[in-house]
mmJSON file of the N, C-alpha and C atoms, coordinates in Angstrom:
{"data_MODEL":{"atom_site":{
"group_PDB":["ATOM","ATOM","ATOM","ATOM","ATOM","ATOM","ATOM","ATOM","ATOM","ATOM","ATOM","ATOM","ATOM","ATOM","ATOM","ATOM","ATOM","ATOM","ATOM","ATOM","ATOM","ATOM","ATOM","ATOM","ATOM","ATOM","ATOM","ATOM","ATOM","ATOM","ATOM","ATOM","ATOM","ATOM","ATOM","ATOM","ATOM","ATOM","ATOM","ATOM","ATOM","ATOM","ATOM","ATOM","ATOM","ATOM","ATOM","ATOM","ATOM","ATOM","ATOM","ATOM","ATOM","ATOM","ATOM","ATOM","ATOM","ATOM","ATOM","ATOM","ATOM","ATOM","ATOM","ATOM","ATOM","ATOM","ATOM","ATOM","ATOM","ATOM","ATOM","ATOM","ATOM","ATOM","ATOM","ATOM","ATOM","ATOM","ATOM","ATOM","ATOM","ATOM","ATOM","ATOM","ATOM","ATOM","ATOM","ATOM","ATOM","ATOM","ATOM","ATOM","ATOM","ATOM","ATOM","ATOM","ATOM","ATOM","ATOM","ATOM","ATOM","ATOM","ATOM","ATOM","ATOM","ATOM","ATOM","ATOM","ATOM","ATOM","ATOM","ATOM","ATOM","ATOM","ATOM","ATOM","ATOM","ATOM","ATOM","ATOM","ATOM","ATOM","ATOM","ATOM","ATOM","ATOM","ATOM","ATOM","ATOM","ATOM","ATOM","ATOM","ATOM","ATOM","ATOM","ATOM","ATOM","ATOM","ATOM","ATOM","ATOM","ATOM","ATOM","ATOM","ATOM","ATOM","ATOM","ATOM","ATOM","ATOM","ATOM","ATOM","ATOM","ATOM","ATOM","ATOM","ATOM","ATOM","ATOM","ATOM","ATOM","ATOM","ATOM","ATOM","ATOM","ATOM","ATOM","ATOM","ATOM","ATOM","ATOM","ATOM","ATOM","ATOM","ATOM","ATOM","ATOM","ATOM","ATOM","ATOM","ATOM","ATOM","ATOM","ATOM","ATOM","ATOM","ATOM","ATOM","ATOM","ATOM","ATOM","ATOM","ATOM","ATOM","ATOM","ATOM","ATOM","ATOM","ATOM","ATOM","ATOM","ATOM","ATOM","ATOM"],
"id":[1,2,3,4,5,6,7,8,9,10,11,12,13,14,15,16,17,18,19,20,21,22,23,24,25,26,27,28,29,30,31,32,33,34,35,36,37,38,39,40,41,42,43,44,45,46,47,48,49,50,51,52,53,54,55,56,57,58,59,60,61,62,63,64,65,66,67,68,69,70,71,72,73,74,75,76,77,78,79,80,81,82,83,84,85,86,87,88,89,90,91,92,93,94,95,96,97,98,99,100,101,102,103,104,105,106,107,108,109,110,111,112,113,114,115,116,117,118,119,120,121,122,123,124,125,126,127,128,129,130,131,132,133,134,135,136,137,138,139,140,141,142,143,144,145,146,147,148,149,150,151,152,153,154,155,156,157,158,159,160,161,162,163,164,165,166,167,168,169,170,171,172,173,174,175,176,177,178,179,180,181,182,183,184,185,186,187,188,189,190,191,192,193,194,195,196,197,198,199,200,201,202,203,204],
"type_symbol":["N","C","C","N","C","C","N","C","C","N","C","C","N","C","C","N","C","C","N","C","C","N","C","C","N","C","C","N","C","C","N","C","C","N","C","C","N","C","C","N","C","C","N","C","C","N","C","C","N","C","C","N","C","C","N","C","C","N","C","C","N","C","C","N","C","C","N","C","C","N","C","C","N","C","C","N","C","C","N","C","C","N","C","C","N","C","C","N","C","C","N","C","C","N","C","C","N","C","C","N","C","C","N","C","C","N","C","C","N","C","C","N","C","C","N","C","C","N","C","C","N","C","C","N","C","C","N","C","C","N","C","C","N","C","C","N","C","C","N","C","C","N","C","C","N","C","C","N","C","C","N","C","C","N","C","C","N","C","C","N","C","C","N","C","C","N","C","C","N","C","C","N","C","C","N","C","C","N","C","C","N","C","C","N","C","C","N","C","C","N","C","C","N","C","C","N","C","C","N","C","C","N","C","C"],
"label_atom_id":["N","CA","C","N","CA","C","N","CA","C","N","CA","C","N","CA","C","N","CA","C","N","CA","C","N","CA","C","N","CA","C","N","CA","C","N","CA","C","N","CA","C","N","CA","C","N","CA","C","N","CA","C","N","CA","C","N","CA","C","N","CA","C","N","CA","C","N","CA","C","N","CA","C","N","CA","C","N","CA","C","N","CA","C","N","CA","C","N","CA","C","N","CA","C","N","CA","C","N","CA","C","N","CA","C","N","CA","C","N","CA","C","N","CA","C","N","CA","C","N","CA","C","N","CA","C","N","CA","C","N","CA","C","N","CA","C","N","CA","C","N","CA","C","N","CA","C","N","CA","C","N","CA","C","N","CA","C","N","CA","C","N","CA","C","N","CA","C","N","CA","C","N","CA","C","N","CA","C","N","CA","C","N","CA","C","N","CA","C","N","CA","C","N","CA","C","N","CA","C","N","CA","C","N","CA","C","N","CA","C","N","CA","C","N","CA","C","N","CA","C","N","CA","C","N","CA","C","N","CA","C","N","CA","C","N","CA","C"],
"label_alt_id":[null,null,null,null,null,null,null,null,null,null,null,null,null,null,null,null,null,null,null,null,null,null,null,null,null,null,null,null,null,null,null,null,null,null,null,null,null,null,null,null,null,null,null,null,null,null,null,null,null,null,null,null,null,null,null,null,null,null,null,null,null,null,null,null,null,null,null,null,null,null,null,null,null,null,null,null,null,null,null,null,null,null,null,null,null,null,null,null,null,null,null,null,null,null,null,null,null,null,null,null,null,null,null,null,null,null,null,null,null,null,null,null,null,null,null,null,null,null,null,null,null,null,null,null,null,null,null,null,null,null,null,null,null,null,null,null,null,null,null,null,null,null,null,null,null,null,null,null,null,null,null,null,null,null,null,null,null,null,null,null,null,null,null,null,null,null,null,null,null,null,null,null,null,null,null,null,null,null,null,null,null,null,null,null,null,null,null,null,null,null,null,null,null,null,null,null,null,null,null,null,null,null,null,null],
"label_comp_id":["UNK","UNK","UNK","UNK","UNK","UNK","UNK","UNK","UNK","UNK","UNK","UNK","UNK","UNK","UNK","UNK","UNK","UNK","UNK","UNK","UNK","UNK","UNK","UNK","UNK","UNK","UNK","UNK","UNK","UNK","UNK","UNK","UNK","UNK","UNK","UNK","UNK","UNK","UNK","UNK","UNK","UNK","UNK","UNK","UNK","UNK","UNK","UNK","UNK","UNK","UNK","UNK","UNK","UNK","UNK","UNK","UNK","UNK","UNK","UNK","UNK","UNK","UNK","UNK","UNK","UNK","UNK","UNK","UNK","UNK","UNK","UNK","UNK","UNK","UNK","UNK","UNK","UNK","UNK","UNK","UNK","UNK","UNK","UNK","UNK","UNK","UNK","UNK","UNK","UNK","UNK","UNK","UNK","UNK","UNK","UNK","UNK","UNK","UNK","UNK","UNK","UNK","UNK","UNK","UNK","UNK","UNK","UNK","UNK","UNK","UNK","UNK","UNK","UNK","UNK","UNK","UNK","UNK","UNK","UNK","UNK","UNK","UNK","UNK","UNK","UNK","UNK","UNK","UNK","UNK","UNK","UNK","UNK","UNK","UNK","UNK","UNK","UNK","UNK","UNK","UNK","UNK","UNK","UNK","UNK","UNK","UNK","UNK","UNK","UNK","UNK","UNK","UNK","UNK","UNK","UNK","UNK","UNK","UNK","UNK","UNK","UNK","UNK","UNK","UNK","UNK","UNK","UNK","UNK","UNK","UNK","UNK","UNK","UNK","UNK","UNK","UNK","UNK","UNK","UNK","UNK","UNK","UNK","UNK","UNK","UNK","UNK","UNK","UNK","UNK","UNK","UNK","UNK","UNK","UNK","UNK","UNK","UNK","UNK","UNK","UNK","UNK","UNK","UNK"],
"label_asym_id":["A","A","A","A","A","A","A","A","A","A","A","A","A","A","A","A","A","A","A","A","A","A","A","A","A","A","A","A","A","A","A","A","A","A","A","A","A","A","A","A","A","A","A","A","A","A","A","A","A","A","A","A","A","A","A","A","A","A","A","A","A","A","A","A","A","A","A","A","A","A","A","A","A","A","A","A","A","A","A","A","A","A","A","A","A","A","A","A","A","A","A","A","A","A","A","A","A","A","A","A","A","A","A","A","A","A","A","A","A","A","A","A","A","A","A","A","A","A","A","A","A","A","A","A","A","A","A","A","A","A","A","A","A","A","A","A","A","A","A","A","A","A","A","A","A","A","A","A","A","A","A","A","A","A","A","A","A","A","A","A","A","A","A","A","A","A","A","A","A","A","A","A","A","A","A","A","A","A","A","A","A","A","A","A","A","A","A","A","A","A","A","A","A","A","A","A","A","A","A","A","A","A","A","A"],
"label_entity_id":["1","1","1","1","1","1","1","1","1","1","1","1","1","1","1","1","1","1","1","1","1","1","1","1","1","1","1","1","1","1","1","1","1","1","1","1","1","1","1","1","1","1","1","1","1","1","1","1","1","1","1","1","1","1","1","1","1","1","1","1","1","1","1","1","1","1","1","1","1","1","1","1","1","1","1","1","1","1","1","1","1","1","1","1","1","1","1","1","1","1","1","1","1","1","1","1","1","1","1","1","1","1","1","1","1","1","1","1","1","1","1","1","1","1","1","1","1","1","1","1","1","1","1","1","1","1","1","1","1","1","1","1","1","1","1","1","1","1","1","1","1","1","1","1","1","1","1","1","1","1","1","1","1","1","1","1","1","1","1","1","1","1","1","1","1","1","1","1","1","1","1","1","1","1","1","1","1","1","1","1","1","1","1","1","1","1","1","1","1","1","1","1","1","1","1","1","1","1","1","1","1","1","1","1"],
"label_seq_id":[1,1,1,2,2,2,3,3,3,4,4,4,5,5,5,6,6,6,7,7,7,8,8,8,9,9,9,10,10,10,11,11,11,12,12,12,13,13,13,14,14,14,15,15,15,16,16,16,17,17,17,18,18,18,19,19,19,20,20,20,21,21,21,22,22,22,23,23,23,24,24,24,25,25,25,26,26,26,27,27,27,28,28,28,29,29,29,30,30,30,31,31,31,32,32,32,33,33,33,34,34,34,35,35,35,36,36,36,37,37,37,38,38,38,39,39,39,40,40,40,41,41,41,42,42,42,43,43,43,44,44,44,45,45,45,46,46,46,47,47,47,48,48,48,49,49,49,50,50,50,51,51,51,52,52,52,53,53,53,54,54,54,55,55,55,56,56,56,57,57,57,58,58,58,59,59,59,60,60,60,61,61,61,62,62,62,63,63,63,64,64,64,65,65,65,66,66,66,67,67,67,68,68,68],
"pdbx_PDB_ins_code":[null,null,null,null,null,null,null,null,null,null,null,null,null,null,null,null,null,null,null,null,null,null,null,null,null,null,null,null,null,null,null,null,null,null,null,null,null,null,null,null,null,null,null,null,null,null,null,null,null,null,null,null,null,null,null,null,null,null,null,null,null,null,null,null,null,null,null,null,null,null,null,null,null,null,null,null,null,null,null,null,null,null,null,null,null,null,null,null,null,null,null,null,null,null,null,null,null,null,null,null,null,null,null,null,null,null,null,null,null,null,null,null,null,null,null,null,null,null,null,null,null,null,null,null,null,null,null,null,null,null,null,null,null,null,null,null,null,null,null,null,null,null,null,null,null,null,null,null,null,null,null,null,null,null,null,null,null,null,null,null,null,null,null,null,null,null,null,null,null,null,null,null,null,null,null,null,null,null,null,null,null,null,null,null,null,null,null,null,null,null,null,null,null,null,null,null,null,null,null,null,null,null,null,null],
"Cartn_x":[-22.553,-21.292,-20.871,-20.153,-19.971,-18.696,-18.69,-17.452,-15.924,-14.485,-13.612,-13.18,-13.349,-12.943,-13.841,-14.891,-15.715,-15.104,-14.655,-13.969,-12.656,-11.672,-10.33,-10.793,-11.851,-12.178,-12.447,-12.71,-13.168,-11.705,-11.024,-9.969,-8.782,-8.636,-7.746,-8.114,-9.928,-10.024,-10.044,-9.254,-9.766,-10.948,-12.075,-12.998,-14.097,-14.595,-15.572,-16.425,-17.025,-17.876,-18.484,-19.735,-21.159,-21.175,-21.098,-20.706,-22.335,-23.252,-24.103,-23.954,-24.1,-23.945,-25.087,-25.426,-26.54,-26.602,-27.517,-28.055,-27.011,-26.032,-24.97,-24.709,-24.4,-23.815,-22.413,-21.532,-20.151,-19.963,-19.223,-18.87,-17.308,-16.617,-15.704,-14.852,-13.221,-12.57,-11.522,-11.6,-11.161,-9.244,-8.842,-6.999,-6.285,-7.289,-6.496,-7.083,-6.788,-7.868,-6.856,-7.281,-6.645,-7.349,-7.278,-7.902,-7.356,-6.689,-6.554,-7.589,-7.894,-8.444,-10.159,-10.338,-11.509,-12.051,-11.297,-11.86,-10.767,-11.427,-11.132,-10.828,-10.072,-10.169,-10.479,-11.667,-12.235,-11.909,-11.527,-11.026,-12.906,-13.417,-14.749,-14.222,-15.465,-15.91,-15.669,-16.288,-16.657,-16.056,-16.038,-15.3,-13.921,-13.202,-11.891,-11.758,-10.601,-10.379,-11.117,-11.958,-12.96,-12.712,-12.463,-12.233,-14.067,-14.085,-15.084,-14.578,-15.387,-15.629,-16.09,-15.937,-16.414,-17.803,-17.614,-19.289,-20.43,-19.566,-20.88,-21.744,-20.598,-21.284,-21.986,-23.489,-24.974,-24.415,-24.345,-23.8,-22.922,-22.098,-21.191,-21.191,-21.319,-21.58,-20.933,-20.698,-20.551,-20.616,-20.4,-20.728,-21.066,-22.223,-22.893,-23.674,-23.51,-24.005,-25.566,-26.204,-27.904,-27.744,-28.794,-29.481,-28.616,-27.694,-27.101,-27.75],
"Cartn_y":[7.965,8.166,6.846,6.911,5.996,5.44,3.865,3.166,3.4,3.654,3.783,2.968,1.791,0.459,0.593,1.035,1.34,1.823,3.292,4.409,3.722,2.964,2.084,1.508,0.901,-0.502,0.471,1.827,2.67,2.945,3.57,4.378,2.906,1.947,0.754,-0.231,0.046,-0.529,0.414,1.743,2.739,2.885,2.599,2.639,4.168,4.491,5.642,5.601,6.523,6.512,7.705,7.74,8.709,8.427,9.804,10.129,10.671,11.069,11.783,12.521,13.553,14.335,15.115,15.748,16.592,18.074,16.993,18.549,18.625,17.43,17.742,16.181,16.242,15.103,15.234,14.304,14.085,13.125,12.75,11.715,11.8,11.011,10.824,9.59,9.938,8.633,9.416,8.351,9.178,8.951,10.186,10.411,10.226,10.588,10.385,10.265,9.48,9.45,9.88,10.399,11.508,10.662,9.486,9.002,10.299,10.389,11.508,12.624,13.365,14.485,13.724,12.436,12.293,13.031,12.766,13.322,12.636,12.847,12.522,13.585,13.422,14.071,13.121,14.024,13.207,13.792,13.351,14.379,13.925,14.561,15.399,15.02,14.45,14.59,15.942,16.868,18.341,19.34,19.19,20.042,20.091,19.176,18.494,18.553,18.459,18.316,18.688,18.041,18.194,17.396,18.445,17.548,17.585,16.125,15.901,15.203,15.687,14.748,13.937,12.721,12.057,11.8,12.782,12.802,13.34,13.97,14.933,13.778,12.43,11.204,11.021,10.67,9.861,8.542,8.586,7.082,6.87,6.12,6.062,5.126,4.618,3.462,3.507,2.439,2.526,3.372,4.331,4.873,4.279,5.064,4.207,5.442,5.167,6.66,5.617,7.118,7.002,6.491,5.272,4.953,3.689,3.367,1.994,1.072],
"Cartn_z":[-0.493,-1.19,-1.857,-2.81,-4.019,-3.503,-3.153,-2.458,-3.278,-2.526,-3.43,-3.846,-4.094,-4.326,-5.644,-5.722,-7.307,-8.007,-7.837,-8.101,-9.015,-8.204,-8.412,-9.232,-9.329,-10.323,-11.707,-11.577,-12.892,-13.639,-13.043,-12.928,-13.523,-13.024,-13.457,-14.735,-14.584,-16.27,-17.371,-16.766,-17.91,-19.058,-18.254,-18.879,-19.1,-20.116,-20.565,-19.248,-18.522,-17.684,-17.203,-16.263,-16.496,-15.335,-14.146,-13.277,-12.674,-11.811,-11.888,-10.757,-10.358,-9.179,-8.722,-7.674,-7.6,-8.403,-9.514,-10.481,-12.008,-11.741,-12.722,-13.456,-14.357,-14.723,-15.161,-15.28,-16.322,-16.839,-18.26,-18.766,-19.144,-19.265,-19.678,-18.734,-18.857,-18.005,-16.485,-15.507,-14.32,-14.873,-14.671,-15.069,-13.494,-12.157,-11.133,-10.001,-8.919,-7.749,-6.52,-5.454,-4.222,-3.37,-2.808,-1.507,-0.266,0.128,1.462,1.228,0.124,-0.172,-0.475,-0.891,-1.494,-2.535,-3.362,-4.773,-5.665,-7.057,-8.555,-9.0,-10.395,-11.9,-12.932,-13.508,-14.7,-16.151,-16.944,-18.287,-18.528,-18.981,-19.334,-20.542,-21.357,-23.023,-23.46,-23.257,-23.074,-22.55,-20.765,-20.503,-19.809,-20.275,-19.728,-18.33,-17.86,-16.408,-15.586,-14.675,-13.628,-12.596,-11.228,-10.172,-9.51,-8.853,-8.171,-6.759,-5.777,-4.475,-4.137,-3.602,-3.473,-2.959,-1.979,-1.463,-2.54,-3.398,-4.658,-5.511,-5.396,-6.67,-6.007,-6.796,-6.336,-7.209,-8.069,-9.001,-9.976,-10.549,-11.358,-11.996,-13.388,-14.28,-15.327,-16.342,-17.326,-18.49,-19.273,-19.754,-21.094,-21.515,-22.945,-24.027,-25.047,-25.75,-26.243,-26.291,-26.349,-27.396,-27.824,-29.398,-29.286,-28.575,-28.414,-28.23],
"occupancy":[1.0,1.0,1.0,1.0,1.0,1.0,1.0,1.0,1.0,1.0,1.0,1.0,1.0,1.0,1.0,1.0,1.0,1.0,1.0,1.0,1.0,1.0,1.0,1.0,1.0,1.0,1.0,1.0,1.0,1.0,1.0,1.0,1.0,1.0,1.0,1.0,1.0,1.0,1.0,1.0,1.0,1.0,1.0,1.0,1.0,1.0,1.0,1.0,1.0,1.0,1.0,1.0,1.0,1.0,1.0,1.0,1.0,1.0,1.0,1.0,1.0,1.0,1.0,1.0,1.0,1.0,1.0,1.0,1.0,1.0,1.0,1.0,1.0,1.0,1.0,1.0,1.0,1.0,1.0,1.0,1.0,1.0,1.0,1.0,1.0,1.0,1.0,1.0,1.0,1.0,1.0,1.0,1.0,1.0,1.0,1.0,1.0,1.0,1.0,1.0,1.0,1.0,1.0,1.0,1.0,1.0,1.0,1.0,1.0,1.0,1.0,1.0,1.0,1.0,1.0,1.0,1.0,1.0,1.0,1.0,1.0,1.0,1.0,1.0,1.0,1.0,1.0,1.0,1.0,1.0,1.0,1.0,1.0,1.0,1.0,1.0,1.0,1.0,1.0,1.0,1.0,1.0,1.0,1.0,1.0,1.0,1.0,1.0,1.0,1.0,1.0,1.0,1.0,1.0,1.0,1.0,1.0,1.0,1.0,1.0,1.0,1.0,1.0,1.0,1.0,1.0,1.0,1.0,1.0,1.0,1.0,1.0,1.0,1.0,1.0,1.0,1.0,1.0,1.0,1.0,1.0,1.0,1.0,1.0,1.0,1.0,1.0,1.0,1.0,1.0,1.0,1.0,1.0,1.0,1.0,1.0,1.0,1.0,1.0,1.0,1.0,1.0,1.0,1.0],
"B_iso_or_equiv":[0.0,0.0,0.0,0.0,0.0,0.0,0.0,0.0,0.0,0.0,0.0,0.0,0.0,0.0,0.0,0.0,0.0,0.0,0.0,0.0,0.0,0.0,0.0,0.0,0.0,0.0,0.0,0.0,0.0,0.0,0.0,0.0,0.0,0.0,0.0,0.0,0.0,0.0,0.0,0.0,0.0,0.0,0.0,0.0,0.0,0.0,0.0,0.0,0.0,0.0,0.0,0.0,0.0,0.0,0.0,0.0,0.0,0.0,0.0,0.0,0.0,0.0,0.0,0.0,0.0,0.0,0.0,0.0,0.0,0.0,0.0,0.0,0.0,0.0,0.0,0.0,0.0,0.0,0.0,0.0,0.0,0.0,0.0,0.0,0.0,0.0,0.0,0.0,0.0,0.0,0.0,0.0,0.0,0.0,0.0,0.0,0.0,0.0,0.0,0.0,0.0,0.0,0.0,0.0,0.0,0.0,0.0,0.0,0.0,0.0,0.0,0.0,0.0,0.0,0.0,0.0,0.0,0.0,0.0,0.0,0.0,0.0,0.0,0.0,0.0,0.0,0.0,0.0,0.0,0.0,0.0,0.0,0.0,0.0,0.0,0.0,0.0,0.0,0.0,0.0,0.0,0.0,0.0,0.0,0.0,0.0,0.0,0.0,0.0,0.0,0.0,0.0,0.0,0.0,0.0,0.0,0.0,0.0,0.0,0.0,0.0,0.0,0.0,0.0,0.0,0.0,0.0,0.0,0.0,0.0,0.0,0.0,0.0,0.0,0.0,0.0,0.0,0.0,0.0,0.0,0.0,0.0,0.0,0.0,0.0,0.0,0.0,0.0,0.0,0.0,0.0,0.0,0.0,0.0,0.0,0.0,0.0,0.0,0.0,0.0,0.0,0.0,0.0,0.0],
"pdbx_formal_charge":[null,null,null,null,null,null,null,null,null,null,null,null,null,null,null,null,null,null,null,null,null,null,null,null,null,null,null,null,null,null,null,null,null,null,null,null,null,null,null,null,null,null,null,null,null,null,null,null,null,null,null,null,null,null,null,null,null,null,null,null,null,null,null,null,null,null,null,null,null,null,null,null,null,null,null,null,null,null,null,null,null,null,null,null,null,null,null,null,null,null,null,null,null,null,null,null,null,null,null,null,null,null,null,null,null,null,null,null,null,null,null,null,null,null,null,null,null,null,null,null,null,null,null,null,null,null,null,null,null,null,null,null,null,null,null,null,null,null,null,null,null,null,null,null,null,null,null,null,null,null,null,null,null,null,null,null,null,null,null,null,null,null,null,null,null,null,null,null,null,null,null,null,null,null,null,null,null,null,null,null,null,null,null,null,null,null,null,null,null,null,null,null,null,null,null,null,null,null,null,null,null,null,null,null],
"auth_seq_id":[1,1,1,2,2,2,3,3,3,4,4,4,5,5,5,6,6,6,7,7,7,8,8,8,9,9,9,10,10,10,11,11,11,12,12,12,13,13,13,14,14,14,15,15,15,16,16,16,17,17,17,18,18,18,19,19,19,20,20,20,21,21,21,22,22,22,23,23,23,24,24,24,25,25,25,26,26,26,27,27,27,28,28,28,29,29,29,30,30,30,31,31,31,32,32,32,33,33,33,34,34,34,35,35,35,36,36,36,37,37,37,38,38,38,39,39,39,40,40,40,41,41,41,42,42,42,43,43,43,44,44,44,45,45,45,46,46,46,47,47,47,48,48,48,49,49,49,50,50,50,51,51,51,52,52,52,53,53,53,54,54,54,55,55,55,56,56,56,57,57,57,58,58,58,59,59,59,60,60,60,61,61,61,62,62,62,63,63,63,64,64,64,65,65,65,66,66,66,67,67,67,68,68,68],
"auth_comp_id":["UNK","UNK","UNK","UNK","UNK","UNK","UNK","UNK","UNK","UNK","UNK","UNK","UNK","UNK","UNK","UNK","UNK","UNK","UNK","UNK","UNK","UNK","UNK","UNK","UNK","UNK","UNK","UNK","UNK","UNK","UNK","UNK","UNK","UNK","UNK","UNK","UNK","UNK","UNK","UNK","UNK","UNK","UNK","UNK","UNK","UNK","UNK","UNK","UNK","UNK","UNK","UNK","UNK","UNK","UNK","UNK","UNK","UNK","UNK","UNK","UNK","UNK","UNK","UNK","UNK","UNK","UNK","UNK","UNK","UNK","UNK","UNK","UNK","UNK","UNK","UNK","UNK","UNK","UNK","UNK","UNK","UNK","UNK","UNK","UNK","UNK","UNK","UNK","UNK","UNK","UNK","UNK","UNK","UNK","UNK","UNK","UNK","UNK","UNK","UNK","UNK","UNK","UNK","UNK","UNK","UNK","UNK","UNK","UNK","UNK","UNK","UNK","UNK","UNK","UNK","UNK","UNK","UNK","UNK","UNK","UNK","UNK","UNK","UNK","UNK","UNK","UNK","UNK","UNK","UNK","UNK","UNK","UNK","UNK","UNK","UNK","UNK","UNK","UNK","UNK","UNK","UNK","UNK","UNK","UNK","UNK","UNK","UNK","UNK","UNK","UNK","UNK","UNK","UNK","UNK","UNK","UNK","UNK","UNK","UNK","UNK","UNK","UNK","UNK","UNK","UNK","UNK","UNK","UNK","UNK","UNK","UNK","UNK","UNK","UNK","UNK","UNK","UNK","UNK","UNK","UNK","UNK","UNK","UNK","UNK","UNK","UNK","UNK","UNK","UNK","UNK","UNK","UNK","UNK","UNK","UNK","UNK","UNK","UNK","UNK","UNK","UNK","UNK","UNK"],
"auth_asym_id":["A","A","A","A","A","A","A","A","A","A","A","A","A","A","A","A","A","A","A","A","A","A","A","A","A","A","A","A","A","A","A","A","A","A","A","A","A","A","A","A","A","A","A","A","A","A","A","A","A","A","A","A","A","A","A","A","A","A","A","A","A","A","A","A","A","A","A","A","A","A","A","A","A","A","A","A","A","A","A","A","A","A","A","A","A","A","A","A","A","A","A","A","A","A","A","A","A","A","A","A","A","A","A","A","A","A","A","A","A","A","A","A","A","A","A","A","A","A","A","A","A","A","A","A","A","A","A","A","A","A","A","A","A","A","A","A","A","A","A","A","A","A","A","A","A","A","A","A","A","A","A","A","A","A","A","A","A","A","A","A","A","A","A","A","A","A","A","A","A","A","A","A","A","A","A","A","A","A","A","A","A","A","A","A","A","A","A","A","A","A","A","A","A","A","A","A","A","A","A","A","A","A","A","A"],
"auth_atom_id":["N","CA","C","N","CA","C","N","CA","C","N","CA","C","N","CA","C","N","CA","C","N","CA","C","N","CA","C","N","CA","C","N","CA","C","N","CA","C","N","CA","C","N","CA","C","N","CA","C","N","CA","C","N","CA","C","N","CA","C","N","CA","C","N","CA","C","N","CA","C","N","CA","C","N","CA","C","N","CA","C","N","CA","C","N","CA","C","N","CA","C","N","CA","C","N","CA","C","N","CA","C","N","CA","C","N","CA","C","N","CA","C","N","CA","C","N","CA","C","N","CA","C","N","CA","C","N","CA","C","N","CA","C","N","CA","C","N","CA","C","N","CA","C","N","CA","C","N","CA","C","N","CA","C","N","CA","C","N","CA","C","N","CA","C","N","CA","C","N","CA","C","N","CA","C","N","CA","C","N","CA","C","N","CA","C","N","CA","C","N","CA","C","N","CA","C","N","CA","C","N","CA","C","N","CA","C","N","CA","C","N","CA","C","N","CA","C","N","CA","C","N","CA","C","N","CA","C","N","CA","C","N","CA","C","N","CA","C"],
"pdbx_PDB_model_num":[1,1,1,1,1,1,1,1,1,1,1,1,1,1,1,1,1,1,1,1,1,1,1,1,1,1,1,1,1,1,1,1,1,1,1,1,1,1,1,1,1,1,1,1,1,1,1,1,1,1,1,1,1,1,1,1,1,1,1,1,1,1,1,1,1,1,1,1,1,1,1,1,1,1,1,1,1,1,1,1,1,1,1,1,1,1,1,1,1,1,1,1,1,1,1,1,1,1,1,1,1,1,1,1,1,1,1,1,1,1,1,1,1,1,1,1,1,1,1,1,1,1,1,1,1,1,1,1,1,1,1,1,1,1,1,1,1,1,1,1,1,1,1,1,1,1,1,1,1,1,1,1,1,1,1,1,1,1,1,1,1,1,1,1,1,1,1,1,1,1,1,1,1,1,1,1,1,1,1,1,1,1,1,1,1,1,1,1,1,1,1,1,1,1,1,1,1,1,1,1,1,1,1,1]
}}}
């Protein structure tokens, strides 16, 4: 599971970011984090509001578009 202190550091530099989960990916920026519940909302490029759990992230990075 992906430390929440990562998570905070995403979420406070409001930065674009690429989420990967098992079998799934997301991009976009996190709008809110639920430490008690362990989970996010990510507004999605695509498919807007998406909550995720914490345990579902395998990794979370920077986000960067292909051909860059």
């Amino acid at each position: 599971m992906i430390s929440y202190e990562r998570i905070i550091l995403f979420l406070e530099q409001n930065k674009d970011i690429h989420i990967s989960c098992d079998g799934r990916f997301y991009n976009g920026k996190i709008l809110e984090v639920n430490k008690e519940r362990d989970f996010l909302i990510l507004i999605d490029f695509k498919l807007g509001e998406v909550p995720i759990l914490f345990e579902e992230i395998l990794n979370i990075e920077p986000y960067t578009k292909e051909g860059k």
